[in-house]
N, C-alpha and C positions, 0 to 999 in steps of 0.2 A: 268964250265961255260955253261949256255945253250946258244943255239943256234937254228937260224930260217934260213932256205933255201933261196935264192930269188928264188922267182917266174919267175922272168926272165933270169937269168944266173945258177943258181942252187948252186951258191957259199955259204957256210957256211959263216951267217954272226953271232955276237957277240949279244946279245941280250943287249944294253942298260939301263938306266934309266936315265929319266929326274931330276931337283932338286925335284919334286911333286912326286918323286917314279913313274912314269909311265914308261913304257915301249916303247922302239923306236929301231929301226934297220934300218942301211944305207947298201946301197952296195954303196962303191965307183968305181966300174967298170959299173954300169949301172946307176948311181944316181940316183937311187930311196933309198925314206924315207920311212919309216912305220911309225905312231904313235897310238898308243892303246890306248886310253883316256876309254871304258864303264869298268863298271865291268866283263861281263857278255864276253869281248874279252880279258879282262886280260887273264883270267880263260882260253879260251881256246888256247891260246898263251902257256901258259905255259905247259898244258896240249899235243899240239903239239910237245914244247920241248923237254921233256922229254919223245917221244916216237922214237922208232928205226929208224937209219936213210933210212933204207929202205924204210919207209912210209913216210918219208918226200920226195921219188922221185916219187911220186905217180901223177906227172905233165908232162904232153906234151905241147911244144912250138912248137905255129905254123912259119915256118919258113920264111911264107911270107906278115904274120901282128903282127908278136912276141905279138900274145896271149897267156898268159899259161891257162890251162887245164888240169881240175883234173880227173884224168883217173875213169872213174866210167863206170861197165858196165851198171848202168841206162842211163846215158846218148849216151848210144850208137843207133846209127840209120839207118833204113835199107832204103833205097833210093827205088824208082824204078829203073832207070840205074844205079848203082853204086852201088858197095860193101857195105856189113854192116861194122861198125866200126864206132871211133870216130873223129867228124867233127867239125872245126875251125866253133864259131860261126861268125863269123866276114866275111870271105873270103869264106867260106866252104870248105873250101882245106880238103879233108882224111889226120889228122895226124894219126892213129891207126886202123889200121883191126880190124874189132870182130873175136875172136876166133869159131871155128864151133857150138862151145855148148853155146853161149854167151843167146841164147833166155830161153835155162835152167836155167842158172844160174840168169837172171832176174827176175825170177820167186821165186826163195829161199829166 
């Protein structure tokens, strides 16, 4: 059976279907729904499924406005006072330091 992550608790949830064949995933420890309705999020629902759960933890929650946050070194940002790394858009809290070679690897 596959399986989608929550974004917010990181729990393996069961992936669904509606009577209309769609796809939907509850977590019931943080009660949040999903529902896929386009084509075009089928595809990459199931696409994300089926790939290693490694890269399903590819999320950082911020711990003081429970955003999740897909760790990307694009999105990492170098402040004036403050360390390079990944920043809550919401709060701007630093959840993630950039690694020393982070401006390298942005560039690949």
């Amino acid at each position: 059976m596959n399986k989608f992550r929550c974004p917010l608790c990181g729990k393996d949830l069961p992936i669904q279907y509606s009577k209309k064949n769609k796809p939907y995933v509850t977590c019931t420890e943080c009660g949040l729904q999903m529902f896929i309705r386009y084509e075009q999020g089928i595809q990459r629902l199931e696409e994300i499924s089926k790939l290693d759960s490694e890269i399903l933890e590819d999320f950082v929650i911020c711990k003081k406005c429970n955003v999740a946050v897909m760790k990307s070194i694009k999105k990492a940002k170098n402040p004036f006072l403050g360390k390079p790394g990944l920043y809550c858009p919401e709060c701007g809290e630093l959840l993630l330091e950039a690694p020393e070679d982070w401006k390298k690897r942005m560039n690949q």
